[in-house]
N, C-alpha and C positions, 0 to 999 in steps of 0.2 A: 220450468216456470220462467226461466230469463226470456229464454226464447218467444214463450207467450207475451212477457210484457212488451219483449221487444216490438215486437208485430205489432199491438197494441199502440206503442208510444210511436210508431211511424205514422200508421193511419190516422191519430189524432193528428199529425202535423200535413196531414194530406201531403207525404210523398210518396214517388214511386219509388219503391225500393221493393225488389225482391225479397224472399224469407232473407232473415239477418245474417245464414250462415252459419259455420264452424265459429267457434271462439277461438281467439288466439290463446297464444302461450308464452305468458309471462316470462321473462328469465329473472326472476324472482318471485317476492310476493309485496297484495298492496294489500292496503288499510285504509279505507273510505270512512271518514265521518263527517257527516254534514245535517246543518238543521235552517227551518226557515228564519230569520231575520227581520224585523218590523220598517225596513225598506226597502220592500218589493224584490226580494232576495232570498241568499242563502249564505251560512258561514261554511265554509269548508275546508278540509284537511286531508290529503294524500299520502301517504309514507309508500316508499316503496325500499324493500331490502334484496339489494343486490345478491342474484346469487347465478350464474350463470348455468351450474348445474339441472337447476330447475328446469330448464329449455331444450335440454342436450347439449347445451356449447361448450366449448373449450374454456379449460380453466382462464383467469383473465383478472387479473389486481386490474382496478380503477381506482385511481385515486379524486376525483371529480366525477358526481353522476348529478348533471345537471337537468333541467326539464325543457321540453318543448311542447306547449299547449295551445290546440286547435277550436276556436267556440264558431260556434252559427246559433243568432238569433233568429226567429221570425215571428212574424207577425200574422197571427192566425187567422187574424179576420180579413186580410187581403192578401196574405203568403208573399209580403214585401221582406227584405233581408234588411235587419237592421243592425246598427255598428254602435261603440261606444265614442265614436271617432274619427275623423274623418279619415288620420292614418289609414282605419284599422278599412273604411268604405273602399278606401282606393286598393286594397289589393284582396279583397272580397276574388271569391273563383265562381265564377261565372263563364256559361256559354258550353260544360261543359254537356256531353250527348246524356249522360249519364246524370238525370238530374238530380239522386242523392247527392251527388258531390256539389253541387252549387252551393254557396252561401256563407262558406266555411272560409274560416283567416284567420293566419296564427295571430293569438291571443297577447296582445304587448299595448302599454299605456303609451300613449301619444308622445312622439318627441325622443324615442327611444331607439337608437340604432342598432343595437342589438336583438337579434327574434328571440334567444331564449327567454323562458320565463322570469321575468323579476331583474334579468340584468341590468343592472347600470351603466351608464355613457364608460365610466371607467373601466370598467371590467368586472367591479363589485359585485355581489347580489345582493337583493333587497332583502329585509328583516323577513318576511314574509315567505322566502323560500333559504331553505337547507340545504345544500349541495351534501351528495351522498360518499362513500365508497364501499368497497365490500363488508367493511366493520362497522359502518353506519348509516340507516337510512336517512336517503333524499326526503326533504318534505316538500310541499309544495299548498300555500295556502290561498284562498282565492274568497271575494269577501261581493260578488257581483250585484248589484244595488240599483236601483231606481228603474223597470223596465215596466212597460206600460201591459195595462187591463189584456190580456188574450196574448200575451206573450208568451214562446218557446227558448228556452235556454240552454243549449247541451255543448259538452265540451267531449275531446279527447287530451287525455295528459299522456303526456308520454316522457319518461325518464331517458335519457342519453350520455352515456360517454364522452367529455370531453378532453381526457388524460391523453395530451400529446407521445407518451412516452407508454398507454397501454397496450396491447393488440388488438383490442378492440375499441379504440378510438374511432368516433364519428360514427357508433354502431349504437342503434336503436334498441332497446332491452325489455322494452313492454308497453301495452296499449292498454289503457283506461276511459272507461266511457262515465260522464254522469250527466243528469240536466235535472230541470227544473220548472215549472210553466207556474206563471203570473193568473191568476183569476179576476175577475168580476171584482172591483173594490181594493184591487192588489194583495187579497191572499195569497199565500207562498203555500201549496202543502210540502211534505218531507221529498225532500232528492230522490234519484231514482240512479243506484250506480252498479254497474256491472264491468268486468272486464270485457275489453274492447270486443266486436267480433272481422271477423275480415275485411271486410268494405270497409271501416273505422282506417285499416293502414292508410286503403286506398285514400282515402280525406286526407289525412296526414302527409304524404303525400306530394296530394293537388295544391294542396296551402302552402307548403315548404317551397315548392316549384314556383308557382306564384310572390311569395315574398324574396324569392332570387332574381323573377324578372323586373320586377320593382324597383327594389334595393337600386341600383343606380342613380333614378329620378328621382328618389324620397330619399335622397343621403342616408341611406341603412348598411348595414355590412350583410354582407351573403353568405348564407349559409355554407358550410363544406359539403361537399358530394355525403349520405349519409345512407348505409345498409342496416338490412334488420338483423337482429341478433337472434338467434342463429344464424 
């Protein structure tokens, strides 16, 4: 059935995307809950519980399991890509042969030099996201608001390792897909979430790469070199 909606929720976006592929494998487990919103939106909430076993990987203490999250709007009635931002316009991926991947840019409020989720100038996180470790899940909440009539909304959340002192530091631990589309008069129906499937890393990815070649002209920090876990 994922794989039907999948297919389903591409062609509504008219792109070219071959079948959606295998699904990845979590090295945990996540917990989607999300509902429409009465400003052109949705509220939502991510947990995910570290567990490396889940994946095949090597045992692995984190003490920090922080997020990295990927969104691409568009705009259905003319398949324009739109931003919340003008940050977020200028390092949009574009151009690539492979036009699923276009349109996609990690997900961060204006004015913030940090690309993980919710971080702040200081190093802080925001109220809004949890940082995880193996005894407690990362949350990651996302409240995305005001998007116009024939609108598309889908993200990739992706939890990550940032314990300088784990073994698997700067290692990617799982892929989450969800979106959203705006109607006629700005109805929201209910989210649509599944775990990520293969071309979702490739996204993740092209956006990370892109906010590294950035990062110098937009005073942002650069991401670390980052591998998937397993």
């Amino acid at each position: 059935m994922n794989q039907l909606r999948c297919l389903v929720a591409v062609a509504a976006a008219a792109l070219l995307l071959p079948s959606c592929g295998p699904s990845t494998t979590p090295c945990g487990t996540f917990d989607f809950t999300g509902s429409p919103h009465a400003s052109r939106g949705i509220t939502m909430s991510l947990d995910f519980d570290f567990e490396p076993a889940a994946c095949g990987a090597p045992a692995c203490t984190c003490n920090t399991v922080a997020w990295v999250q990927i969104v691409r709007i568009i705009d259905l009635q003319t398949g324009n890509f739109l931003s919340p931002n003008s940050d977020q316009t200028n390092r949009l991926v574009t151009g690539r042969s492979d036009a699923w991947l276009n349109g996609w840019a990690v997900d961060r409020v204006a004015g913030r030099v940090w690309g993980y989720y919710g971080r702040n100038n200081d190093g802080t996180f925001a109220s809004y996201v949890t940082t995880g470790t193996n005894a407690t899940d990362a949350v990651l909440g996302d409240v995305p608001s005001g998007w116009p009539d024939r609108s598309w909304f889908d993200a990739v959340s992706v939890p990550v390792c940032i314990d300088a002192a784990a073994g698997c530091n700067n290692e990617l631990t799982g892929f989450y897909y969800w979106l959203f589309t705006v109607g006629v008069g700005g109805a929201v129906g209910d989210p649509f979430d599944m775990t990520a499937v293969e071309w979702h890393r490739d996204a993740v990815d092209e956006s990370v790469e892109e906010w590294n070649a950035d990062a110098p002209g937009l005073d942002k920090n650069s991401f670390p070199a980052f591998t998937r876990m397993p």
